[in-house]
N, C-alpha and C positions, 0 to 999 in steps of 0.2 A: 234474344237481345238482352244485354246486359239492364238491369237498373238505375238508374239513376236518382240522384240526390240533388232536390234547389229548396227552394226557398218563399217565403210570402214575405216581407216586413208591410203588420198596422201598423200606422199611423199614430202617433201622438192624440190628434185631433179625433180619429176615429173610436180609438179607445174611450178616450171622455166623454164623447156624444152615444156611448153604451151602443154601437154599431156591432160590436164587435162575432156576435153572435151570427147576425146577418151575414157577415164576410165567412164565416167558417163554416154554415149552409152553404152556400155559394160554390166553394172550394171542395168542400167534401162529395158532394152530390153530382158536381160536373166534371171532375178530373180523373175519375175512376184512379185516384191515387192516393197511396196508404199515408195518414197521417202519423209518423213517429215522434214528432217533438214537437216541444212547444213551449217557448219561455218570454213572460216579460221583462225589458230589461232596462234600465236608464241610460242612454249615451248620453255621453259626457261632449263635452264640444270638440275635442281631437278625434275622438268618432265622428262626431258630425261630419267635421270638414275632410278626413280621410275617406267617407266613404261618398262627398259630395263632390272629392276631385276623381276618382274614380267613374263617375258619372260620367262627369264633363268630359272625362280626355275617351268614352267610346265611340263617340258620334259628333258631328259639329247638328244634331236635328235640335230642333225648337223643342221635341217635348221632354230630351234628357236633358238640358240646359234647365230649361223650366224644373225636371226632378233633381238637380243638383243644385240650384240654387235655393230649393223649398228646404233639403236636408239641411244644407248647411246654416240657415235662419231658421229653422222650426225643431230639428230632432234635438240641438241642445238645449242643456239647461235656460233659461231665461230666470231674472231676477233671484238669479244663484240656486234656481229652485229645477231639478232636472224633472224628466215629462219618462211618464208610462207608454215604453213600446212594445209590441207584440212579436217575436218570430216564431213562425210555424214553418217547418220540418217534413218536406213531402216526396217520398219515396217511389218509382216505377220507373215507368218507359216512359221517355221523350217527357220529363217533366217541366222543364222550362216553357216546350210549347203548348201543352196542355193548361200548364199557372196562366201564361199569358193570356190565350185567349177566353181565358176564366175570367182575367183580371180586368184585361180589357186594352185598347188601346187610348192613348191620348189626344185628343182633335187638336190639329194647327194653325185652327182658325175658327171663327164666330159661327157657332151652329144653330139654329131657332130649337128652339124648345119643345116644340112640336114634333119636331125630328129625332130626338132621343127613344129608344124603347126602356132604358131600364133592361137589356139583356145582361152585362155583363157588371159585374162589380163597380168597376168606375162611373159607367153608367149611370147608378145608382144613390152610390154615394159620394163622388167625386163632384167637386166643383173647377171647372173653369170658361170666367167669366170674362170678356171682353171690353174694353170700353167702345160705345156706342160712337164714337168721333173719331176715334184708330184703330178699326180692324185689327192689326198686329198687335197692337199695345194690350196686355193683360193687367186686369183690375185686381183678381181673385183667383187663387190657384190654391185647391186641396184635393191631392191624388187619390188619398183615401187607403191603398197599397202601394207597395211598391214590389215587384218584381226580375228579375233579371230574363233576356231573352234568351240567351244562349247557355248553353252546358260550360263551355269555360268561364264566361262570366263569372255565372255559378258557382265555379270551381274558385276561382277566385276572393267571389266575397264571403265566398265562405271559412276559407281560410281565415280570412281577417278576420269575421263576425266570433270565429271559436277563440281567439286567439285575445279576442277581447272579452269575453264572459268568463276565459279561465278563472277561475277563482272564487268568481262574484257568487253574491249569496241570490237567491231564489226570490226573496222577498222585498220588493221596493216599498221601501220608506220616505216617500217625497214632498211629505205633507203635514205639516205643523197644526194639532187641532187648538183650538181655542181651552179645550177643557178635555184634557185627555186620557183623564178617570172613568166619561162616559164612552171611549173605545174600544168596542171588543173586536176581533176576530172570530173566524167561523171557518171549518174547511167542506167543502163540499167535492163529492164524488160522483161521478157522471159513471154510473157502472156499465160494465163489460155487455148488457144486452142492449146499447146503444150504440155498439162498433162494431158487431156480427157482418152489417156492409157499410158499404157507404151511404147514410141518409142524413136527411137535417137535423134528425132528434139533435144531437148535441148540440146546435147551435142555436137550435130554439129551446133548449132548456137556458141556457145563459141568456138568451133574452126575457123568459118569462124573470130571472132574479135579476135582470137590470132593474124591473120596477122599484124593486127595494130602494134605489139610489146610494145602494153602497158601491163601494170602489174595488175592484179585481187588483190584487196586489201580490198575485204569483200564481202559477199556473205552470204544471207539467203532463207529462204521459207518464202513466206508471203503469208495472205488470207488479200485482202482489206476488213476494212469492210468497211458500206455505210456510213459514214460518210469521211472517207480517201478515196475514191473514184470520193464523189463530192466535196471534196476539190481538189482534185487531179487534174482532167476534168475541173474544174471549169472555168479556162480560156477560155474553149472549147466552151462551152455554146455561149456564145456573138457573136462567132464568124460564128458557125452553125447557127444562128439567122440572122447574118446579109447575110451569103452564099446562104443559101436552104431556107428561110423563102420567100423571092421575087419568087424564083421559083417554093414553092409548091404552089406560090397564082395562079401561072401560068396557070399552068399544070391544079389547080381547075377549073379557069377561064374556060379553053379549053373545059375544061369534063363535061361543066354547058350551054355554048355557043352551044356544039354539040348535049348536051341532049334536050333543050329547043328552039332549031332552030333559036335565036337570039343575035344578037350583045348586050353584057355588057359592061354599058359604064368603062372609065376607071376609073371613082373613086371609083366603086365596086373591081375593079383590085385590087387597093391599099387596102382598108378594107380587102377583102381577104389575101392578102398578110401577113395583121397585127394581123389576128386573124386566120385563118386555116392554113396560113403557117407557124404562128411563133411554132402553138403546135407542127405542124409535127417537126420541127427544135427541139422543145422541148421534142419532144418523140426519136426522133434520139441521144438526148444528153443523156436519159433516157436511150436507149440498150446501149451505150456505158456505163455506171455506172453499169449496170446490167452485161455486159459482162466479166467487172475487177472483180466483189463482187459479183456475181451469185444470188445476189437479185435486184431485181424490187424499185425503189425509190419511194415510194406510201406507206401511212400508217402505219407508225413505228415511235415506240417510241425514245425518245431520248436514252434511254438506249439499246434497240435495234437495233442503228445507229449504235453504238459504239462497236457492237459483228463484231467477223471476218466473213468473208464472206463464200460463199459456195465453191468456187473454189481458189483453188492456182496458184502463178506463182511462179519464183524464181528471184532474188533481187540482182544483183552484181552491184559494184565499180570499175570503172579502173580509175586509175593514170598514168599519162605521161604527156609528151609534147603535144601540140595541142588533147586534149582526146576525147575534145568532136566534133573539126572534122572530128577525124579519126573512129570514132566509128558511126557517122554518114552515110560517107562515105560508111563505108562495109553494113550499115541496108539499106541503099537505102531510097525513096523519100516514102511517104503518104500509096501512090495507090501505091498496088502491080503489076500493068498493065504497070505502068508507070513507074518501076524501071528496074535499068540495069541488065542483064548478070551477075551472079557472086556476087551479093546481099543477106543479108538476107532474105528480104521481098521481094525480086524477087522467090526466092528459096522454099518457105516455106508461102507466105501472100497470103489470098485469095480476099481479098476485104479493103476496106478503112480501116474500122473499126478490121476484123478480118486479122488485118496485123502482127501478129505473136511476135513482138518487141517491145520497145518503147525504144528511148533515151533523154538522157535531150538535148535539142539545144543549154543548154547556160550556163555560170557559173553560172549565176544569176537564170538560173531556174533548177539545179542541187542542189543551196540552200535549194531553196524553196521544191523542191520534197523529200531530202533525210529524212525532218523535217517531212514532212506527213507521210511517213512511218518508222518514225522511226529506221532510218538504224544501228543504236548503240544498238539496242534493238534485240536481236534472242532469238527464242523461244525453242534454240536445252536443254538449261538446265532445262525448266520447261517442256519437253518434257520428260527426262531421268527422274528429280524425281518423276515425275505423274505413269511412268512407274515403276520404282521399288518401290513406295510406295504402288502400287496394290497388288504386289506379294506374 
């Protein structure tokens, strides 16, 4: 059976209540379906209303009225100021019915509260509330996702949805600070041994940096290739050279002295040092390049430098005050051994290199990294028309 391509849209409201992590557990973990894209984006009110009259005319049922008429009051801008939305990009068989009953259905009437389990995403995070005096009459309505049911649907808003992000930059700006010399940015990487299958690790790493109360202000899939990769590491190199290089000449040393039952004097030490310790340093920089781009830095052309790599991670931005201390803070130190209690990489990192994370340490190297991969750059629209151009 062929693949198919739909969709999630979070919520305005759910993003701000830093849900967002919880929903993409949810989704990842029960859909057995491959997460490709994923972009925040601001609709503007002619989105709103285009994709709230599209609601309205599928169905005359209570709960897409109810979803057409939340789009259209809630996904646009308000007091000229537009609102942070989520779309996520999910690839396999039968994904429309899989999203749905992930997501959940909408009740048509006053349920007790005793009665909900909390199975299903809406479940969970979804509110709606009834008034006590008119059964039909609703007080309070927040979906929390939104979903399509069907594959042409699907087809459909998806269309639309690429058609309106052509162009658009990566990064929402929607927010005016008071003092905004004290805003920095940060980018964080949810590396490639958090996508091996489908689990929640990625969504509960973005919950443990909600505590920070910074703001996610863009977010993609990316596959390093091997050239963004050792640009990337590149400062890494020098420094594994000057760290492990002296001690693998060591450790040689020891295993040459024990094998051949004599004293090497120490200027063999040093040559060792400068030539079988520097490659081990230089093969150690090599699994690192290989672990981000799932290829080996050996024998490739320039133009096959420049293809994406074999493994993905996922790519966010947060904004705030001190961002990139606080977003440090919660990832914890290098060595997952060596991090606190309550850490990402304490939680989740198995080893130095397989520490699950990465963040920028510094304005200045936040620059430099967002430019290597291209963070203005998501591939969720050349995703959508590769897909319906197949069809």
């Amino acid at each position: 059976m062929s693949k198919g391509l739909s969709y999630v849209i979070v919520t305005p409201y759910t993003i701000a209540k830093s849900r967002t992590g919880g929903v993409l557990s949810r989704l990842l973990t029960r859909t057995e379906l491959e997460l490709v894209g994923a972009q925040i984006f601001a609709p503007d009110m002619e989105f709103a209303q285009k994709y709230a009259e599209s609601l309205r005319q599928r169905a005359p049922q209570n709960q897409l009225v109810l979803l057409a008429d939340y789009v259209k009051n809630y996904f646009g801008p308000s007091g000229g100021r537009p609102h942070r939305t989520l779309l996520l990009l999910f690839r396999g068989e039968n994904p429309c019915e899989k999203l749905l009953n992930t997501c959940g259905h909408l009740y048509t009437k006053h349920v007790e509260v005793d009665y909900l389990a909390g199975e299903t995403i809406r479940d969970t995070y979804s509110d709606l509330i009834f008034s006590e005096h008119s059964p039909d009459e609703v007080r309070y309505f927040e979906p929390a996702v939104l979903t399509p049911r069907h594959q042409e649907e699907a087809d459909k808003d998806l269309l639309f949805i690429s058609d309106f992000l052509q162009g658009r930059e990566n990064l929402i700006q929607n927010v005016v600070y008071p003092d905004p010399s004290k805003i920095e940015r940060t980018l964080v990487i949810i590396k490639p041994d958090n996508w091996k299958n489908n689990s929640s690790r990625p969504g509960a790493i973005i919950d443990m940096f909600s505590r920070t109360g910074l703001r996610i202000i863009g977010m993609k899939i990316h596959k390093f290739s091997l050239a963004q990769a050792l640009d990337f590491y590149g400062p890494v190199e020098a420094m594994l050279n000057e760290k492990l290089a002296p001690d693998f000449g060591r450790r040689a040393l020891e295993l040459l002295e024990k094998e051949f039952h004599f004293e090497i004097s120490g200027e063999l030490s040093k040559v060792l040092g400068k030539s079988f310790g520097a490659e081990c340093a230089r093969d150690q920089f090599h699994q690192i390049v290989e672990f981000m781009s799932g290829k080996r830095p050996n024998g490739y052309t320039n133009e096959e430098l420049e293809e994406p790599g074999n493994v993905k991670c996922m790519i966010l931005v947060y904004e705030g005050e001190n961002a990139v201390k606080k977003i440090r803070d919660v990832l914890g130190p290098t060595d997952p051994l060596k991090a606190p209690d309550g850490t990402v990489r304490r939680e989740f990192g198995s080893n130095i290199m397989v520490n699950t994370a990465h963040a920028s340490d510094s304005q200045e190297n936040y620059e430099r990294e967002q430019k290597i991969v291209r963070i203005n750059n998501n591939s969720v629209v050349s995703i959508i028309k590769d897909y319906l151009d197949k069809k």
